[in-house]
C-alpha positions as CSV (number, residue, x, y, z in Angstrom):
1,X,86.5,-31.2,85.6
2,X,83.8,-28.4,86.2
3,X,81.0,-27.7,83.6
4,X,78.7,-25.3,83.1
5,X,74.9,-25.9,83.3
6,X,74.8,-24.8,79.5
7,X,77.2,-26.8,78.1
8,X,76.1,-29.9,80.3
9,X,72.5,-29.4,78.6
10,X,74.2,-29.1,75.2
11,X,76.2,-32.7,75.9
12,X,73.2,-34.3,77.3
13,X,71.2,-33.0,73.9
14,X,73.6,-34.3,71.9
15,X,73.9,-38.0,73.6
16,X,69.9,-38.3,72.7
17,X,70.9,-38.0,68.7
18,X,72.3,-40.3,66.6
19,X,75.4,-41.4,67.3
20,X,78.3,-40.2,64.9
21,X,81.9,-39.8,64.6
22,X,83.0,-36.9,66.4
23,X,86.1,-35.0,66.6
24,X,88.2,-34.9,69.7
25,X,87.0,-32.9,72.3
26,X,89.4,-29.9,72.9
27,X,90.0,-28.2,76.2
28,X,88.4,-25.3,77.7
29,X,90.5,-22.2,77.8
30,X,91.8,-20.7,81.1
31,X,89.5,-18.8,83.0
32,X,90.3,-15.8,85.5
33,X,90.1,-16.7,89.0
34,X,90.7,-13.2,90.4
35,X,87.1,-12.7,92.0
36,X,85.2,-13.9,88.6
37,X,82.9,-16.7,88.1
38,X,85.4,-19.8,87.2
39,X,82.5,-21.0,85.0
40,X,81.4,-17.9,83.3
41,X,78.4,-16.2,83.2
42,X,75.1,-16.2,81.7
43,X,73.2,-13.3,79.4
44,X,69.8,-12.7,81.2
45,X,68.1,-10.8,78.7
46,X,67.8,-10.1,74.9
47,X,69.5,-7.2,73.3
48,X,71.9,-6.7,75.6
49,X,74.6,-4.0,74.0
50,X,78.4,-5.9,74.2
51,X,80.1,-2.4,74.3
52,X,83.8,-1.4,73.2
53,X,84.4,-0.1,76.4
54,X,82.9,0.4,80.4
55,X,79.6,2.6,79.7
56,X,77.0,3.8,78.0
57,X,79.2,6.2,76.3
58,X,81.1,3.8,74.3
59,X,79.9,2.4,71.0
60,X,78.3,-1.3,70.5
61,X,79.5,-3.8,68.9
62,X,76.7,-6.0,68.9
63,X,74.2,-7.6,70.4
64,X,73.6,-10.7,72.9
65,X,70.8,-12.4,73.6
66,X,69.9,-14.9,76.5
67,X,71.4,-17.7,77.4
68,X,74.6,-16.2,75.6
69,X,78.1,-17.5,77.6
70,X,80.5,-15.0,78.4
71,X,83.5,-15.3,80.2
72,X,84.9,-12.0,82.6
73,X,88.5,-11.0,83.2
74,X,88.0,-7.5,84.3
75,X,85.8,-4.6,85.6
76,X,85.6,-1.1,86.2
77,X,82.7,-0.4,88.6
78,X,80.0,-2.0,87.6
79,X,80.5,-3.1,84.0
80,X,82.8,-6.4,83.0
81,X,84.9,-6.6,80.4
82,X,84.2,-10.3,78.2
83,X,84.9,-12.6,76.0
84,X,82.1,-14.7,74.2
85,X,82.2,-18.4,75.2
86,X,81.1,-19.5,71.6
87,X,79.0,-17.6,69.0
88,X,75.9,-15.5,70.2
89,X,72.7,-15.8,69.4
90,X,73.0,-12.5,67.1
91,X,75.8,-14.0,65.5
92,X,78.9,-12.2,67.1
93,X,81.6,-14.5,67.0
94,X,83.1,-16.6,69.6
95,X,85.8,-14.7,71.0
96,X,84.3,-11.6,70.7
97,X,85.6,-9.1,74.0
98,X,83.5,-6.2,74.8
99,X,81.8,-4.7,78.0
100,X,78.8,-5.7,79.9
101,X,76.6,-4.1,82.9
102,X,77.0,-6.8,85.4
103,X,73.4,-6.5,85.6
104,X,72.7,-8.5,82.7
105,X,75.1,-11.2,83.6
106,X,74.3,-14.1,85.9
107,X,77.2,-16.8,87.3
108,X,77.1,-19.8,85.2
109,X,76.5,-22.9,87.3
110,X,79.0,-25.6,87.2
111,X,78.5,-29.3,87.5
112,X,81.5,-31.6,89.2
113,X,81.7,-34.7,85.8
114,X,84.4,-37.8,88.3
């Protein structure tokens, strides 16, 4: 099972509370695996634009802020088309798709749990 470092810090953080009853956990969805980060990828900065499509050109539809996971599927050049790993910092919802400049994106690290 592979992790990444941001949702390993958010399981460790939650084993420090106190202990309650809490609901199954549910399977990640599929990742790409065609050249992309099988983890996902990190947002580096704050008020990075999550566009509607690959460049400056197109419209925003939203903010993201650091520490934000995305997931990539595609690119075209050097923007990546993704998906939002769970709700951003801004408040976009999880599942949100848009484009990003790669440049703001760092690999998620992942984390081997036997």
């Amino acid at each position: 099972m592979m992790i990444s470092s941001t949702a390993l810090a958010a399981l460790l953080t939650a084993a420090a509370a106190p202990t309650t009853l809490a609901a199954p956990a549910q399977a990640a969805p599929a990742r790409a695996s065609s050249g992309f980060n099988t983890c996902g990828y990190d947002v580096t900065t704050n008020g990075v634009n999550l566009r509607s499509g690959a460049g400056t050109k197109h419209t925003s539809r939203g903010l993201l802020r650091r520490g934000d996971t995305v997931d990539a599927d595609r690119s075209s050049g050097d923007w990546y088309r993704v998906t939002l790993s769970q709700r951003s910092g801004s408040g976009l919802a999880e599942g949100t798709t848009g484009w990003v400049h790669k440049k703001y994106l760092r690999p998620s690290v992942c984390t081997q749990l036997d």
